[in-house]
N, CA, C and O atoms as CSV, one atom per row, in Angstrom:
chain,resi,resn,atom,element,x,y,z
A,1,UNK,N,N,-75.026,-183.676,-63.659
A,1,UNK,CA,C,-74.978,-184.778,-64.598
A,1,UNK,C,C,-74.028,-184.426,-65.730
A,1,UNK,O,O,-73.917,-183.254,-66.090
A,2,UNK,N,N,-73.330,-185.423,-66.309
A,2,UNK,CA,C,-72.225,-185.453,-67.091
A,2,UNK,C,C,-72.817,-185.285,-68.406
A,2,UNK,O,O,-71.953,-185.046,-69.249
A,3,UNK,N,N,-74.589,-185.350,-69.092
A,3,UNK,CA,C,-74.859,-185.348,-70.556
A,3,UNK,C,C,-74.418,-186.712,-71.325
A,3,UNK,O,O,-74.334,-186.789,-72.550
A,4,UNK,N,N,-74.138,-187.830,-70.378
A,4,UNK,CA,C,-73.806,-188.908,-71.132
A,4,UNK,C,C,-75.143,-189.817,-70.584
A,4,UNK,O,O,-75.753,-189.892,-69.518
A,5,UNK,N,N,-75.263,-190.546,-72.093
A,5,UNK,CA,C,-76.802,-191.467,-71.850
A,5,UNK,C,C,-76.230,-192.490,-70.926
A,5,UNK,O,O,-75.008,-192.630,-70.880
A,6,UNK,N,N,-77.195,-193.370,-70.027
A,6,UNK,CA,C,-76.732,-194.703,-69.938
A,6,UNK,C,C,-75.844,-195.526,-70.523
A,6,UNK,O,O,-76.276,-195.258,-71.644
A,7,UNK,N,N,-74.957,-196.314,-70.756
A,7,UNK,CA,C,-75.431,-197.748,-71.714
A,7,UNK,C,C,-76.697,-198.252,-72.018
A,7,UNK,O,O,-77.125,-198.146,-73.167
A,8,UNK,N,N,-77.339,-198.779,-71.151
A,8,UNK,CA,C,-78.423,-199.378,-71.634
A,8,UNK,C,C,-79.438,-198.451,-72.246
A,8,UNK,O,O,-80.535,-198.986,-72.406
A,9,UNK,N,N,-79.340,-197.051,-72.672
A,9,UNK,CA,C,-79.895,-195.991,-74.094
A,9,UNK,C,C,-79.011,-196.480,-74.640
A,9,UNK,O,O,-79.466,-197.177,-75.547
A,10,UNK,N,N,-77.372,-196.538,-74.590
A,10,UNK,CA,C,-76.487,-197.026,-75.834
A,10,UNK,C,C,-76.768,-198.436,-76.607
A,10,UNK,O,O,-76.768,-198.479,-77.837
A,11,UNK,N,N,-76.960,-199.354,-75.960
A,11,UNK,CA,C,-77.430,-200.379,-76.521
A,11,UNK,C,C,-78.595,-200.574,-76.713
A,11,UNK,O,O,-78.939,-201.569,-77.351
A,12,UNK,N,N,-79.327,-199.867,-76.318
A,12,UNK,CA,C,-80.597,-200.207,-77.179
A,12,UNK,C,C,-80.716,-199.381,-78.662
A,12,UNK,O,O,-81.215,-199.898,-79.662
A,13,UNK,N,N,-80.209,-198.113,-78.620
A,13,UNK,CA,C,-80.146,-197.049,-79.868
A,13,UNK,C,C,-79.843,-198.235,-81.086
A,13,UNK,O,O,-80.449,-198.540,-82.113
A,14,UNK,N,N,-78.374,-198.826,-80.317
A,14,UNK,CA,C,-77.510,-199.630,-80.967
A,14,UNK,C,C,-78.626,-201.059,-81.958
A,14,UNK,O,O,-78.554,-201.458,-83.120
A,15,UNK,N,N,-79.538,-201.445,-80.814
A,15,UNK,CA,C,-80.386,-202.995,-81.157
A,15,UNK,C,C,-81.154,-202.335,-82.456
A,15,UNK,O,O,-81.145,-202.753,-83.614
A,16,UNK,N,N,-81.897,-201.048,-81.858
A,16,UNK,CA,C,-83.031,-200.646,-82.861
A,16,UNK,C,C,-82.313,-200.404,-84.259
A,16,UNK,O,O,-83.047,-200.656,-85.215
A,17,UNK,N,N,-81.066,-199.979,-84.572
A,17,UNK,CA,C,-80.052,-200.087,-85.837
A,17,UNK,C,C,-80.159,-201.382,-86.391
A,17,UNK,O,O,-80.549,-201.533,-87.549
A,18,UNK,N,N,-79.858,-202.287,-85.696
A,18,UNK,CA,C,-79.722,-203.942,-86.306
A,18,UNK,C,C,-81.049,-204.166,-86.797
A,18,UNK,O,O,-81.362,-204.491,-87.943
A,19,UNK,N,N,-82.065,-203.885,-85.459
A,19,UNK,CA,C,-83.684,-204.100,-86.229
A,19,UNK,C,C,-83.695,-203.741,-87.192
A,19,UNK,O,O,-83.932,-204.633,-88.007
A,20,UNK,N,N,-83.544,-202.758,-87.620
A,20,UNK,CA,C,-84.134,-201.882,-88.672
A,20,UNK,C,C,-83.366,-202.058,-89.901
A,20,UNK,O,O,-83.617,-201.344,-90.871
A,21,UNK,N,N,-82.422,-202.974,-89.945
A,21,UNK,CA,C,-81.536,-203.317,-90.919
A,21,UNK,C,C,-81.953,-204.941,-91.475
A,21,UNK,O,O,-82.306,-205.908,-90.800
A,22,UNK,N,N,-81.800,-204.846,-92.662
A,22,UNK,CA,C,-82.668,-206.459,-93.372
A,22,UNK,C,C,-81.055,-207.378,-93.442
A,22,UNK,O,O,-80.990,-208.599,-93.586
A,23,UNK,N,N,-79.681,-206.320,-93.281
A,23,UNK,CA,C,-78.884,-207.517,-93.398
A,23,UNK,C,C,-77.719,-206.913,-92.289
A,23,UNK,O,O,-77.506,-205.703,-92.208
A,24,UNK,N,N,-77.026,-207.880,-91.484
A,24,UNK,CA,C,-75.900,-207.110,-90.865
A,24,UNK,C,C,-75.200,-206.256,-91.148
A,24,UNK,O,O,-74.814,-205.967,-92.281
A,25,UNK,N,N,-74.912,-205.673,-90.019
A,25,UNK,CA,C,-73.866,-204.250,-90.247
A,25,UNK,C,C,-72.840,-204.670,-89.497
A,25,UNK,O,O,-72.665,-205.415,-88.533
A,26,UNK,N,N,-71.885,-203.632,-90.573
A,26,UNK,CA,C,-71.000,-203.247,-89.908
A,26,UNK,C,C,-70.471,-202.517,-88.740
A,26,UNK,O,O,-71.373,-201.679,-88.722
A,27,UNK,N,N,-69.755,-202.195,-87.802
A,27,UNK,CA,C,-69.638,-200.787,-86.893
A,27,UNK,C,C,-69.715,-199.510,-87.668
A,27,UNK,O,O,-70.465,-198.576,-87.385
A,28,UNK,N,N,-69.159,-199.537,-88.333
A,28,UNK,CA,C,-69.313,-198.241,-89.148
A,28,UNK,C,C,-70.475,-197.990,-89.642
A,28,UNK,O,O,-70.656,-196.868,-90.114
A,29,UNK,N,N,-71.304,-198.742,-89.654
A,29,UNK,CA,C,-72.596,-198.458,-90.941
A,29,UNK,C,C,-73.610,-198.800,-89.256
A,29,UNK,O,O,-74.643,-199.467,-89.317
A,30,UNK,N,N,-73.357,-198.520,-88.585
A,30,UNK,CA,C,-74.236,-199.223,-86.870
A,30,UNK,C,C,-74.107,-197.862,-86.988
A,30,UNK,O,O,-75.065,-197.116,-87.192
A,31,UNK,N,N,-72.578,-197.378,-86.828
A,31,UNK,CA,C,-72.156,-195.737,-86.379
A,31,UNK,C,C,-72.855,-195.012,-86.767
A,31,UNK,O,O,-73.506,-194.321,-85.983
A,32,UNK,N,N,-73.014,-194.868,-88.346
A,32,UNK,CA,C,-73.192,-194.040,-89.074
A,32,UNK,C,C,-75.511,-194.038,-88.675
A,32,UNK,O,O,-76.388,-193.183,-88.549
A,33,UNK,N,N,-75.449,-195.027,-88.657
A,33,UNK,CA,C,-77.094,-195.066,-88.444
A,33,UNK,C,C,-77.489,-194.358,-87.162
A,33,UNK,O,O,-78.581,-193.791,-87.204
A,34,UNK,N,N,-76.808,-194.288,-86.039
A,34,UNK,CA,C,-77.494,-194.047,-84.919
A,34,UNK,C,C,-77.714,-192.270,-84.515
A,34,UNK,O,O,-76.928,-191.338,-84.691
A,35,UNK,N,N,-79.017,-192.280,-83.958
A,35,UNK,CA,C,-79.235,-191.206,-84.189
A,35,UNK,C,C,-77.923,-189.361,-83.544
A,35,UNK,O,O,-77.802,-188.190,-83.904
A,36,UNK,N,N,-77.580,-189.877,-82.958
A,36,UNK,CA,C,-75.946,-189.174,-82.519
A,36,UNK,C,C,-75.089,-189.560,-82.452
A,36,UNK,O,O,-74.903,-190.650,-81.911
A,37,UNK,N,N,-74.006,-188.724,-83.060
A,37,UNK,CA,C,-72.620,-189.444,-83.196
A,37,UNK,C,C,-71.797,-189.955,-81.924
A,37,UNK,O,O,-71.868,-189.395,-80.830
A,38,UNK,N,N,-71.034,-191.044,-82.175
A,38,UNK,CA,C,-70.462,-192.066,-81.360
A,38,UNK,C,C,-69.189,-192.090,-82.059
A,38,UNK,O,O,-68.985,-191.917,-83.261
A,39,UNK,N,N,-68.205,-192.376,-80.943
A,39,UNK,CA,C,-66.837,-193.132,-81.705
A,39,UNK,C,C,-66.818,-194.185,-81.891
A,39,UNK,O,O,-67.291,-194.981,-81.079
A,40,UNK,N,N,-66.283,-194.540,-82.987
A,40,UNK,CA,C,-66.313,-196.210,-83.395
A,40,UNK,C,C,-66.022,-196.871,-82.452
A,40,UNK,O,O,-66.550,-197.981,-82.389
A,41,UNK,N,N,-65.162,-196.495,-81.454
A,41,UNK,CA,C,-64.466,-197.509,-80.195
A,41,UNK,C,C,-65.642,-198.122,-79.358
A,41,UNK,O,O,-65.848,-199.236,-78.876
A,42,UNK,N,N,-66.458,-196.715,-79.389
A,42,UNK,CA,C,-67.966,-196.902,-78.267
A,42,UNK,C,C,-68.770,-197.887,-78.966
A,42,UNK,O,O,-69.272,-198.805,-78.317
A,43,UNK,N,N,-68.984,-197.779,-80.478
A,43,UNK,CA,C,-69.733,-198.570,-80.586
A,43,UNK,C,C,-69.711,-200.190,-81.182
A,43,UNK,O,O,-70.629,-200.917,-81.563
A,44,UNK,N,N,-67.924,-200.450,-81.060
A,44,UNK,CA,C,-67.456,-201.757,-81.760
A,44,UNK,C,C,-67.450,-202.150,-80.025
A,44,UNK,O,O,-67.504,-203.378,-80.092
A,45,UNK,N,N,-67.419,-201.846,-78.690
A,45,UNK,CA,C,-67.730,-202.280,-77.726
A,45,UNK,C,C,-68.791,-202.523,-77.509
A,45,UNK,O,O,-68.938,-203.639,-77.011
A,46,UNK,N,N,-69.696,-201.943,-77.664
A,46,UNK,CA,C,-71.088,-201.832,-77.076
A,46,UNK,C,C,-71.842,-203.267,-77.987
A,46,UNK,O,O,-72.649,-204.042,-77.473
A,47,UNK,N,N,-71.325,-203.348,-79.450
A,47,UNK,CA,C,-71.794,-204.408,-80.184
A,47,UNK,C,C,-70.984,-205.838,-79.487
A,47,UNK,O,O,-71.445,-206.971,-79.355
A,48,UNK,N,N,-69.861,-205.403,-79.177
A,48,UNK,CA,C,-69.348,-206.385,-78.360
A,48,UNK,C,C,-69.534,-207.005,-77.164
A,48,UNK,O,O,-69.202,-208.156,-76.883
A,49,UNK,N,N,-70.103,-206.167,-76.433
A,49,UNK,CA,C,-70.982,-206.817,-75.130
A,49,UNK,C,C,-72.471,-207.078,-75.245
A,49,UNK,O,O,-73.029,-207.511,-74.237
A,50,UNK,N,N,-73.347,-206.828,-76.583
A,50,UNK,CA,C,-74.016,-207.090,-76.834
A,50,UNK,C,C,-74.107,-208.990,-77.439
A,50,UNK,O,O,-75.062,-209.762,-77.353
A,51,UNK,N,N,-72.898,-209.196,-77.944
A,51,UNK,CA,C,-73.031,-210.426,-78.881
A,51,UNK,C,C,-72.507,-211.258,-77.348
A,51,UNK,O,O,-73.283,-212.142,-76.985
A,52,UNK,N,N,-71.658,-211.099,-76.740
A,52,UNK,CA,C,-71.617,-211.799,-75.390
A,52,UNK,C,C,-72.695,-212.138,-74.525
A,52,UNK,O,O,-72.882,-213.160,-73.865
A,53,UNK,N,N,-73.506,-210.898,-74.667
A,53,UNK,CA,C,-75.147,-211.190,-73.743
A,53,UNK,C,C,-76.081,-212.038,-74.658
A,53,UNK,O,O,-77.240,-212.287,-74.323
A,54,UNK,N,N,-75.514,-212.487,-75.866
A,54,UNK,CA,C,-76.388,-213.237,-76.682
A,54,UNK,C,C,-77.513,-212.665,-77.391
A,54,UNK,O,O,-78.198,-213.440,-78.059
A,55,UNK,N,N,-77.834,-211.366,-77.354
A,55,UNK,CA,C,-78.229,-209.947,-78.127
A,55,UNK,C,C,-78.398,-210.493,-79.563
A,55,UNK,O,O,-79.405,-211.004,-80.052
A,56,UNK,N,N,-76.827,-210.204,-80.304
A,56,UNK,CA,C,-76.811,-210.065,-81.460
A,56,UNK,C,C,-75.560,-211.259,-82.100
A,56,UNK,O,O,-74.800,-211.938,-81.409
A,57,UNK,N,N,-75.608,-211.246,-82.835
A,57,UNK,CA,C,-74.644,-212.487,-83.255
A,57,UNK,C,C,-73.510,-211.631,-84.384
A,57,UNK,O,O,-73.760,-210.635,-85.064
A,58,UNK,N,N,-72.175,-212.440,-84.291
A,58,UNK,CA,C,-71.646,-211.447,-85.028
A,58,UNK,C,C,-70.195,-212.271,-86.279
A,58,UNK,O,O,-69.116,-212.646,-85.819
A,59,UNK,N,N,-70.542,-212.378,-87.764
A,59,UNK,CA,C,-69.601,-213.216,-88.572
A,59,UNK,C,C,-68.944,-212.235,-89.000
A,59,UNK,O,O,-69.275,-211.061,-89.168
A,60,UNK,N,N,-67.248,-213.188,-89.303
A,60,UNK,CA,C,-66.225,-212.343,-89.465
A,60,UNK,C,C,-66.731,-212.450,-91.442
A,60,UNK,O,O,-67.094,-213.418,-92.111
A,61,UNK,N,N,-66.507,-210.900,-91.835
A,61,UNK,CA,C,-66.221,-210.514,-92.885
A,61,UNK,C,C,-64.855,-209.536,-93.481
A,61,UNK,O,O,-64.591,-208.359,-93.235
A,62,UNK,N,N,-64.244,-210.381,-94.216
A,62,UNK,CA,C,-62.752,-210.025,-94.084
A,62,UNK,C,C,-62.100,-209.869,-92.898
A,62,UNK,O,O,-62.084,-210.661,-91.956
A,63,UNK,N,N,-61.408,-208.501,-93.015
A,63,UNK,CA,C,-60.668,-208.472,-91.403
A,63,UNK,C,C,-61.635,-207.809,-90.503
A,63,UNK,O,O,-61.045,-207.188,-89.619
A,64,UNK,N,N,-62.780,-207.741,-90.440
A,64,UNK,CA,C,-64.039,-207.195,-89.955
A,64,UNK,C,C,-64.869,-208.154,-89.442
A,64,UNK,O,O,-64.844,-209.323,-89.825
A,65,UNK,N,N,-65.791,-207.621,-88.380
A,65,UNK,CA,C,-67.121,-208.160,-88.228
A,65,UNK,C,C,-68.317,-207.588,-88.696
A,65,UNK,O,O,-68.427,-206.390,-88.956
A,66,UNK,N,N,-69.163,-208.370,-88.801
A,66,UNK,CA,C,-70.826,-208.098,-89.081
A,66,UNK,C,C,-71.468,-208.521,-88.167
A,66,UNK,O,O,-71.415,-209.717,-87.879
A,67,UNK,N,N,-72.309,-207.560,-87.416
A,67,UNK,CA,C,-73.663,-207.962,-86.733
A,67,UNK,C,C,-75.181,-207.995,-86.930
A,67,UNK,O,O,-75.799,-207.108,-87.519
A,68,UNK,N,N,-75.691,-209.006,-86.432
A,68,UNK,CA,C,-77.654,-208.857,-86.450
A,68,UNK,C,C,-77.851,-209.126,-85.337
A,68,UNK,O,O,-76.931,-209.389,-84.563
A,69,UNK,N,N,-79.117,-209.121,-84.995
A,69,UNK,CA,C,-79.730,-208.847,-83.988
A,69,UNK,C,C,-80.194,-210.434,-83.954
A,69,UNK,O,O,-80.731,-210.951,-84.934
A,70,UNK,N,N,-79.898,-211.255,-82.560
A,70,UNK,CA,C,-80.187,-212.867,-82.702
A,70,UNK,C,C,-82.047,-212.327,-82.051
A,70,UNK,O,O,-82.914,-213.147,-82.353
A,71,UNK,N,N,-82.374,-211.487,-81.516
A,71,UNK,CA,C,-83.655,-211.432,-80.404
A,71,UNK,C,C,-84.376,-210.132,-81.116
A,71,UNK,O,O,-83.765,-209.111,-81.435
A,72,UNK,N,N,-85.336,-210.285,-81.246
A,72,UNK,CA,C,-86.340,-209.061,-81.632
A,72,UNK,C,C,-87.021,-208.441,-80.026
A,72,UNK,O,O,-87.273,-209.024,-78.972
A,73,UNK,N,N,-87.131,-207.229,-80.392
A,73,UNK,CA,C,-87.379,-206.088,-79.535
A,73,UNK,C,C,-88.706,-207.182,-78.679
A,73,UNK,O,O,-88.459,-207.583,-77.542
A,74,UNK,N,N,-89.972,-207.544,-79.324
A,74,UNK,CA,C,-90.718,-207.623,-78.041
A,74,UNK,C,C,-90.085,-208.899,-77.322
A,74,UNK,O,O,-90.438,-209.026,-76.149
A,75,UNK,N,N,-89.242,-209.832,-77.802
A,75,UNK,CA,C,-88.338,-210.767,-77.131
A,75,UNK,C,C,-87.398,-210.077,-76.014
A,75,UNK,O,O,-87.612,-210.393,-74.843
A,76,UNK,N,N,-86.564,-209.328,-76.247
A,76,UNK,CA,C,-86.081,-208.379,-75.683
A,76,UNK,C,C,-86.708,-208.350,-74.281
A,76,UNK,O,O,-86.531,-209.198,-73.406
A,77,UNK,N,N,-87.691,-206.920,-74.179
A,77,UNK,CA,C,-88.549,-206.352,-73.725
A,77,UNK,C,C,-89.047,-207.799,-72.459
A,77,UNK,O,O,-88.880,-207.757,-71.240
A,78,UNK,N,N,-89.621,-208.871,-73.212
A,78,UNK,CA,C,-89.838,-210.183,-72.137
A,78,UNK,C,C,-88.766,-210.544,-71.627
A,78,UNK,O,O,-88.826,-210.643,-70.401
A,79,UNK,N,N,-87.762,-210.793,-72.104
A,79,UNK,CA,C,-86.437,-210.975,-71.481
A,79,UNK,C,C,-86.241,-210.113,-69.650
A,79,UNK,O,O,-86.301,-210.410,-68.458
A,80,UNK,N,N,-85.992,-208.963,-70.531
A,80,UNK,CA,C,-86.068,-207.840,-69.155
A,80,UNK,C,C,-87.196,-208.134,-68.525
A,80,UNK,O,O,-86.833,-208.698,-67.492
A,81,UNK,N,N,-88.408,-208.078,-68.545
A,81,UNK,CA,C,-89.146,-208.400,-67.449
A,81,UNK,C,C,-89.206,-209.485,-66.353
A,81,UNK,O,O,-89.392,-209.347,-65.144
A,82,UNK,N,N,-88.944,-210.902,-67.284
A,82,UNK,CA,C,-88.403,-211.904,-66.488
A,82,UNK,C,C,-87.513,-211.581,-65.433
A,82,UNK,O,O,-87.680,-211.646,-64.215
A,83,UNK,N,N,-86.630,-211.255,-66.044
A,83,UNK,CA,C,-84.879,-210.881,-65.319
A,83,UNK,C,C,-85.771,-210.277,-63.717
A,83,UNK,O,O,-85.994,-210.862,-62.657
A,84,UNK,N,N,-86.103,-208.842,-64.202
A,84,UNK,CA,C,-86.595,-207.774,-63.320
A,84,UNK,C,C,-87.526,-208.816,-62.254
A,84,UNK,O,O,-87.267,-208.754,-61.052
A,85,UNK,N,N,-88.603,-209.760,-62.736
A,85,UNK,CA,C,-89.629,-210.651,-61.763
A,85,UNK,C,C,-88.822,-210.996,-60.956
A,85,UNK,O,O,-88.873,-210.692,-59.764
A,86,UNK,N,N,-87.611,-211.959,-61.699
A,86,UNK,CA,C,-86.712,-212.530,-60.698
A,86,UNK,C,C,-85.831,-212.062,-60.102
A,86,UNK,O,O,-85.069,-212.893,-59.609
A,87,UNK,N,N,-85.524,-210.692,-59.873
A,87,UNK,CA,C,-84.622,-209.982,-59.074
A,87,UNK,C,C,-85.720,-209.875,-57.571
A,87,UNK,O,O,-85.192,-209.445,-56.545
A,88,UNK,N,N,-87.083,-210.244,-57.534
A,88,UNK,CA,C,-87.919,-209.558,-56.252
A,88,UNK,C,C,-88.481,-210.645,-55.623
A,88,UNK,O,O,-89.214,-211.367,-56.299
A,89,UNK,N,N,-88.248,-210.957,-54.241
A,89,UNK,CA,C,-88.843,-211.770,-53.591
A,89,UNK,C,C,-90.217,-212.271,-53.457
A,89,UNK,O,O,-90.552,-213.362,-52.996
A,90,UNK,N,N,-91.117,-211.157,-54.006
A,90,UNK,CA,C,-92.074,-210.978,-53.618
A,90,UNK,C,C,-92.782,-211.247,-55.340
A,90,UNK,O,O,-93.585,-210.355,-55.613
A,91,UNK,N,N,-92.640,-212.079,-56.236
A,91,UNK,CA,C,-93.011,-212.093,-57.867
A,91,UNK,C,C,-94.474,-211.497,-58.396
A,91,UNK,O,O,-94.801,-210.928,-59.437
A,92,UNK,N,N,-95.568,-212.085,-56.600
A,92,UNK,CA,C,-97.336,-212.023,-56.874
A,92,UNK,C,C,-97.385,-210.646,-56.485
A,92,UNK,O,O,-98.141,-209.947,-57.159
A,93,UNK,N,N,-96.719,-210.059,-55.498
A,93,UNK,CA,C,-96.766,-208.373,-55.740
A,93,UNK,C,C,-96.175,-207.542,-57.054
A,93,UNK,O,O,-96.771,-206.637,-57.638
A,94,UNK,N,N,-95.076,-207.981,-57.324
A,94,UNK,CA,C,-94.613,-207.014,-58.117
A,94,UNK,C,C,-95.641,-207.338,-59.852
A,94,UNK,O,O,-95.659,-206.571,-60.815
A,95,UNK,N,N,-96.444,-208.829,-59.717
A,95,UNK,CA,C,-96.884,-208.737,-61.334
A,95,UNK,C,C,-98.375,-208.220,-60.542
A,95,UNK,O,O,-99.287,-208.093,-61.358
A,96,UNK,N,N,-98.631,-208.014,-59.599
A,96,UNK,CA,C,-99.958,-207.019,-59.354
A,96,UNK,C,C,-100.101,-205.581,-59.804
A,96,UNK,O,O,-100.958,-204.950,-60.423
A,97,UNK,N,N,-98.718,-205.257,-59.152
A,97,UNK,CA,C,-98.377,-203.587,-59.490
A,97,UNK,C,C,-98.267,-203.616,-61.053
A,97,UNK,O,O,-98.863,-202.702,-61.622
A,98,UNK,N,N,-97.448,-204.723,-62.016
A,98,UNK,CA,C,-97.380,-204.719,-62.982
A,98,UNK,C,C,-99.157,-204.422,-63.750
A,98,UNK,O,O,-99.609,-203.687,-64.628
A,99,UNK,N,N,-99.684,-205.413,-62.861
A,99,UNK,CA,C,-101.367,-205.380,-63.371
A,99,UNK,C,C,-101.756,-204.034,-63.495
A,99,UNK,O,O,-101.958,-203.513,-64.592
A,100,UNK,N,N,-101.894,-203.319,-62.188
A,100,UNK,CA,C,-102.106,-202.248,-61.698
A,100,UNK,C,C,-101.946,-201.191,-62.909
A,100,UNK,O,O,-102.988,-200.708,-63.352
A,101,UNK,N,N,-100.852,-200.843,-63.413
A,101,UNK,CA,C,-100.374,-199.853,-64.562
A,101,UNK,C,C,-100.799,-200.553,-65.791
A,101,UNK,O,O,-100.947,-199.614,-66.574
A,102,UNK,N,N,-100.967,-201.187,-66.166
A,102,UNK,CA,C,-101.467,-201.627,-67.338
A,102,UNK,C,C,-102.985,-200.675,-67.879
A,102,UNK,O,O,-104.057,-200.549,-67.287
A,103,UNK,N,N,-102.565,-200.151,-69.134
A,103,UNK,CA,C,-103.929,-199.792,-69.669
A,103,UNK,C,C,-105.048,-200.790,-70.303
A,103,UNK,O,O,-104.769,-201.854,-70.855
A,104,UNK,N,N,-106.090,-200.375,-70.167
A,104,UNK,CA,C,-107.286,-201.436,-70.654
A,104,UNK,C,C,-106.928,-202.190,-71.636
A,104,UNK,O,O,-107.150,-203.400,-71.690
A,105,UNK,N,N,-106.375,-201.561,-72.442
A,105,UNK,CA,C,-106.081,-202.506,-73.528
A,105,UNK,C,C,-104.753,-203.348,-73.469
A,105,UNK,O,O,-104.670,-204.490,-73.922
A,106,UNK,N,N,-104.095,-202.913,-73.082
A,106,UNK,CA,C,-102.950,-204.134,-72.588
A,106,UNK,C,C,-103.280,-205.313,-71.719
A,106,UNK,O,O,-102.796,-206.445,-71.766
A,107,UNK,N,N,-104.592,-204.620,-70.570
A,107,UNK,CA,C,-104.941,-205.602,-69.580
A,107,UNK,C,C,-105.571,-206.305,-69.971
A,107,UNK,O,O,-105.762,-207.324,-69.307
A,108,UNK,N,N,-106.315,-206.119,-71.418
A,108,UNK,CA,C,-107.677,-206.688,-72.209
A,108,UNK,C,C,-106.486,-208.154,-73.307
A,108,UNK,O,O,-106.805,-209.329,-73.492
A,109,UNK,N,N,-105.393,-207.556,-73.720
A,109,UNK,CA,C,-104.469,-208.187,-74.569
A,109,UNK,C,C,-103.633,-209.459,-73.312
A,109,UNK,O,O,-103.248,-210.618,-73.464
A,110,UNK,N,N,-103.633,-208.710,-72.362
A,110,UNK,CA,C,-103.077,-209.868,-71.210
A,110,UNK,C,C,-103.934,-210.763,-71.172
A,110,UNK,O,O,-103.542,-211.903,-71.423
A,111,UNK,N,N,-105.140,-210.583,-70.902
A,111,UNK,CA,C,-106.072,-211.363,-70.652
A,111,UNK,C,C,-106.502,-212.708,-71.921
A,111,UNK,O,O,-106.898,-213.866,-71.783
A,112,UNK,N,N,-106.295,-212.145,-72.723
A,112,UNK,CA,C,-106.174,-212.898,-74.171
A,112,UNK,C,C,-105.393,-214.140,-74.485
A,112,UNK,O,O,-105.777,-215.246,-74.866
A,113,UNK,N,N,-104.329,-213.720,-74.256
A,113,UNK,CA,C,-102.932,-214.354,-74.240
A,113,UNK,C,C,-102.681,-215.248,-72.976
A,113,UNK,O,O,-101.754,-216.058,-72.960
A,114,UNK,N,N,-103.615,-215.061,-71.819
A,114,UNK,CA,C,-103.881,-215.969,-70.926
A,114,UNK,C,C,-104.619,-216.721,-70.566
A,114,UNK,O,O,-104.543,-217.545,-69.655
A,115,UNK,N,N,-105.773,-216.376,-71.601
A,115,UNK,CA,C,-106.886,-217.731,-72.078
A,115,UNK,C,C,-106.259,-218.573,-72.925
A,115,UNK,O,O,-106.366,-219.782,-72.717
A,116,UNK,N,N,-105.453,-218.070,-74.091
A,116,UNK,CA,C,-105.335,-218.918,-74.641
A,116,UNK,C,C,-104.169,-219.685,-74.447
A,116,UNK,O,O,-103.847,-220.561,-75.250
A,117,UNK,N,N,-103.451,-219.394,-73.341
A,117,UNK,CA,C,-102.358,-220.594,-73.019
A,117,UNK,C,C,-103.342,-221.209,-72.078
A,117,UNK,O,O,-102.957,-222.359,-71.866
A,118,UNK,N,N,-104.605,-220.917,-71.320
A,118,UNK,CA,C,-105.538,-221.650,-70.552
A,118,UNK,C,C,-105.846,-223.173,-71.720
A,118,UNK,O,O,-105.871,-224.361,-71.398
A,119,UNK,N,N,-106.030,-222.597,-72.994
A,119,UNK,CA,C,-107.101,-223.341,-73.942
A,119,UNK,C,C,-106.008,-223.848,-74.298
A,119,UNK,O,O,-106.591,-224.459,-75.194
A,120,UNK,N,N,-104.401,-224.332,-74.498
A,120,UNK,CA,C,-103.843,-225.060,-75.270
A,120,UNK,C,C,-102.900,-226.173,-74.068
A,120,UNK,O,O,-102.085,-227.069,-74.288
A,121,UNK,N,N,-103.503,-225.573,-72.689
A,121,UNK,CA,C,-102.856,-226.837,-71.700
A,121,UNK,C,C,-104.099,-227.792,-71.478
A,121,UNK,O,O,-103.980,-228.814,-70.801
């Protein structure tokens, strides 16, 4: 192995920066936040295929951009799962196995959240 993360560790390092920020950043100030150093190139791309996937949104300031984050992490997180359901033929197996790994209390919080879309149809 080459010691290089994924992308998708790069962009997420990248999302949790924007989270954690109350107003857009810059690349440089994205750079400077993430927990290992990056070249600006890596990470004025990575924000860049992020605002294309509809991620993060990004206004020109001066001859610069600024980014935020348009989706919060547990949005995110549902996002990918959807995606992942719909990559498998099989949706009632794979959210079984999903069942399956779930700890009590997630399965107890599923269960919650599925009464009460029961109680508001």
């Amino acid at each position: 192995m080459n010691g290089r993360r994924p992308m998708g560790a790069l962009e997420a390092d990248v999302l949790a920066c924007l989270w954690s920020s109350p107003e857009p950043l810059s690349p440089a100030a994205v750079r400077q936040a993430l927990p290992r150093p990056l070249a600006y190139t890596t990470v004025s791309t990575i924000l860049v295929r992020l605002a294309q996937k509809g991620l993060v949104s990004r206004q020109r300031h001066g001859k610069a951009f600024l980014y935020a984050a348009e989706v919060g992490e547990a949005d995110l997180a549902a996002r990918r799962m959807h995606e992942a359901l719909g990559r498998t033929d099989d949706r009632r197996a794979a959210l079984s196995r999903f069942v399956d790994i779930l700890t009590v209390r997630e399965a107890n919080a599923l269960r919650k959240l599925l009464a009460d879309l029961d109680a508001e149809s």
